[in-house]
C-alpha positions as CSV (number, residue, x, y, z in Angstrom):
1,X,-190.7,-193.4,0.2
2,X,-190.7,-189.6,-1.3
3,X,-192.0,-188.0,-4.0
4,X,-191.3,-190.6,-7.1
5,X,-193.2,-193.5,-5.0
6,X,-196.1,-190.5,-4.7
7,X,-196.0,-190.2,-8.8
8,X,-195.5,-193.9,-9.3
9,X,-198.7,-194.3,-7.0
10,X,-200.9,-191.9,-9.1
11,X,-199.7,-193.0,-12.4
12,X,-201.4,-196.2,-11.4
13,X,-204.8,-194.5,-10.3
14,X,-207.3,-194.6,-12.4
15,X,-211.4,-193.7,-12.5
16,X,-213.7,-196.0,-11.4
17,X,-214.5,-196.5,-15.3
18,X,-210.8,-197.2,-16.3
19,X,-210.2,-193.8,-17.6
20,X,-206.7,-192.2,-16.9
21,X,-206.5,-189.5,-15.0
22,X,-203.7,-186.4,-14.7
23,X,-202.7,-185.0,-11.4
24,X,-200.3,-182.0,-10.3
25,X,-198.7,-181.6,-7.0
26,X,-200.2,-178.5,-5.5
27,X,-198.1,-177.7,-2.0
28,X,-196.9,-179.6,0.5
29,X,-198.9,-179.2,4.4
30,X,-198.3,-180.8,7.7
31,X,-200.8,-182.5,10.2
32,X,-200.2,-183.3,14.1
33,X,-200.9,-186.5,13.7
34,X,-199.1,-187.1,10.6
35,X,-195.3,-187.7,10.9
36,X,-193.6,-185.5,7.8
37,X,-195.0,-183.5,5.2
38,X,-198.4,-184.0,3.0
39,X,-199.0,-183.2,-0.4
40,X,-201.5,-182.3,-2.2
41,X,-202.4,-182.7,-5.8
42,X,-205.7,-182.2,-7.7
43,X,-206.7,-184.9,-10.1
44,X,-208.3,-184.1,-13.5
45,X,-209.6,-186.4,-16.4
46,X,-207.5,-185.8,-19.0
47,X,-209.7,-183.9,-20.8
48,X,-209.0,-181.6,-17.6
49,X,-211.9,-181.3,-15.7
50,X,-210.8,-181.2,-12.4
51,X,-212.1,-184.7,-10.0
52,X,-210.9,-184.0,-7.0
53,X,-208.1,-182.9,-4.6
54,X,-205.7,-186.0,-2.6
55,X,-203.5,-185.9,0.1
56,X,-200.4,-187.9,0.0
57,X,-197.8,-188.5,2.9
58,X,-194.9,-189.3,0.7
59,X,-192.3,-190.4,3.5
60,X,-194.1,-193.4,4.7
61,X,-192.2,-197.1,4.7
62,X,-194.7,-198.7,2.4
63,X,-196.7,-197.5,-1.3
64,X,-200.6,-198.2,-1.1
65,X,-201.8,-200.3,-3.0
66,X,-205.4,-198.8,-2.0
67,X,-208.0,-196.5,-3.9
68,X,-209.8,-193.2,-2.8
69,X,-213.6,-193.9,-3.4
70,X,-214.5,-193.5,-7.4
71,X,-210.8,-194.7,-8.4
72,X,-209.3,-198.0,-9.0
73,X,-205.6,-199.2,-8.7
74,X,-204.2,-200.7,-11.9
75,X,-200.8,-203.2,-12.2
């Protein structure tokens, strides 16, 4: 539901190890089959050694509770 659920979403993502991680948005992209825009961010420990790139669709009706593979979702 926009870019706050997107930050709420990450700030909740952690490695697989329970380390925190950081993340910046990098640009926002489109797909065909993909209703709105995607963003992109790259994840870093917080040391900053970059993980990994994600894709977020920000204007969706629900917030995943899911977790890319080597991440974990904390309450």
């Amino acid at each position: 539901k926009g870019i706050p659920s997107s930050e709420i979403y990450l700030s909740r993502l952690r490695l697989e190890n329970g380390e925190k991680i950081k993340w910046n948005r990098l640009f926002s992209t489109r797909s065909n089959n993909i209703n709105g825009p995607i963003d992109m961010y790259v994840i870093e420990t917080i040391s900053g050694n970059e993980i990994c790139k994600i894709y977020i669709s920000p204007y969706q009706s629900t917030t995943s509770n899911k977790a890319p593979k080597g991440f974990k979702i904390v309450k």
